[in-house]
C-alpha positions, 0 to 999 in steps of 0.5 A: 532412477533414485528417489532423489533424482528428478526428471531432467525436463522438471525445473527445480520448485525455486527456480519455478517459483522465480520464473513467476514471481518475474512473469507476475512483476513484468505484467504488474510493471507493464500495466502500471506503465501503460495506465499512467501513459495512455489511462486505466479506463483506456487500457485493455488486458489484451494491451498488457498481455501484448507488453509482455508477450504472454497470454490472456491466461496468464495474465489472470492467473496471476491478477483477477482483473485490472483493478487488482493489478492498479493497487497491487503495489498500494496492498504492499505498502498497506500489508508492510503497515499493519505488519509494522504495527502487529509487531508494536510493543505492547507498553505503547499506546494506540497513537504512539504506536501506529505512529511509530508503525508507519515511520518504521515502515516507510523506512524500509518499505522502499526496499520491498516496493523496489523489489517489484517495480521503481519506486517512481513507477510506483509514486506516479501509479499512486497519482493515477489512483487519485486523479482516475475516479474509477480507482479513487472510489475503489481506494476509498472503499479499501480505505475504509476497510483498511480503517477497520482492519487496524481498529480491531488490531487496536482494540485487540491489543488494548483488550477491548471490544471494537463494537463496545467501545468507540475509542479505536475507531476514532483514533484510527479515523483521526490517523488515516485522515492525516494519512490522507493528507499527506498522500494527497499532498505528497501527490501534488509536490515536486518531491515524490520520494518515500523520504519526502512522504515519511518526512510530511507524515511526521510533521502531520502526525505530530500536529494532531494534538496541537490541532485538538487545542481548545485555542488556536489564536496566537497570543496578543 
């Protein structure tokens, strides 16, 4: 045999590699479907496994418990912010570019959320952590150290010390309050696409400064 023969019984590493990412998205399609149908609490690893007929094994090669398979679809989407905002020119400021941050990303994120499960799959998953108080107290635990997570990026950006100066947390508290706005609103409604959120995000994000006015009373 050559050096560059392989064993016949060995598959190529590509095509390993796809045969896992296919096993993973199965058990992560499987779970968000039987959450939604029957509810988290109630659903076993055992049931999920038995979806995909694979073993309790593999299950947690892949995932470390339920909870990471509930918000394995809510990481992307955050991972596809942050990279956004990473990528932020440096002349923008803070504000303008997390917002310009995260209407660039739910212009593409679709894409990268389809390539794992349906996008309404995922949209009715995000209702299930808001309405399941297990999920929802662990959403605002990642929440809140997601919020800390972008206000050290901003501060790094801006060459200041997150713990000297107050100005990247609290712009970063003002913009994920309208972030959870919108989410609980986009939740409610009829429209669950990724157009409808991008398009309410905008519209919250740019009332922001109107909001901070002085006076809201319309003249007489």
């Amino acid at each position: 045999m050559t050096t560059d023969q392989r064993p016949a019984s060995a598959p190529p590493a590509g095509l390993r590699e796809r045969k896992k990412q296919r096993t993973r998205d199965a058990l992560l399609r499987a779970a968000l479907l039987l959450f939604i149908a029957q509810g988290y609490e109630e659903t076993t690893v055992d049931e999920i496994t038995d979806a995909v007929d694979v073993s309790q094994r593999t299950f947690f090669r892949y995932f470390a418990n339920k909870e990471e398979v509930a918000f394995a679809v809510q990481d992307l989407v955050e991972s596809h912010f942050v990279a956004a905002l990473d990528s932020r020119p440096p002349a923008e400021g803070p504000f303008e570019a997390m917002r310009s941050a995260v209407l660039a990303a739910w212009d593409t994120v679709d894409e990268a959320i389809s390539d794992l499960v349906p996008i309404d799959l995922y949209m009715r998953s995000y209702r299930l952590i808001e309405s399941t108080p297990a999920l929802l107290a662990v959403h605002l635990r990642r929440s809140t150290e997601l919020e800390e997570r972008i206000a050290r990026l901003l501060a790094e950006r801006e060459g200041l010390d997150v713990d000297a100066d107050p100005r990247p947390r609290v712009a970063v508290a003002a913009f994920t309050g309208v972030m959870r706005v919108t989410g609980r609103l986009w939740g409610q409604g009829e429209d669950t696409s990724v157009a409808a959120i991008r398009r309410m995000t905008e519209v919250y994000l740019d009332q922001i400064g109107p909001a901070l006015a002085s006076d809201w009373r319309r003249p007489a």
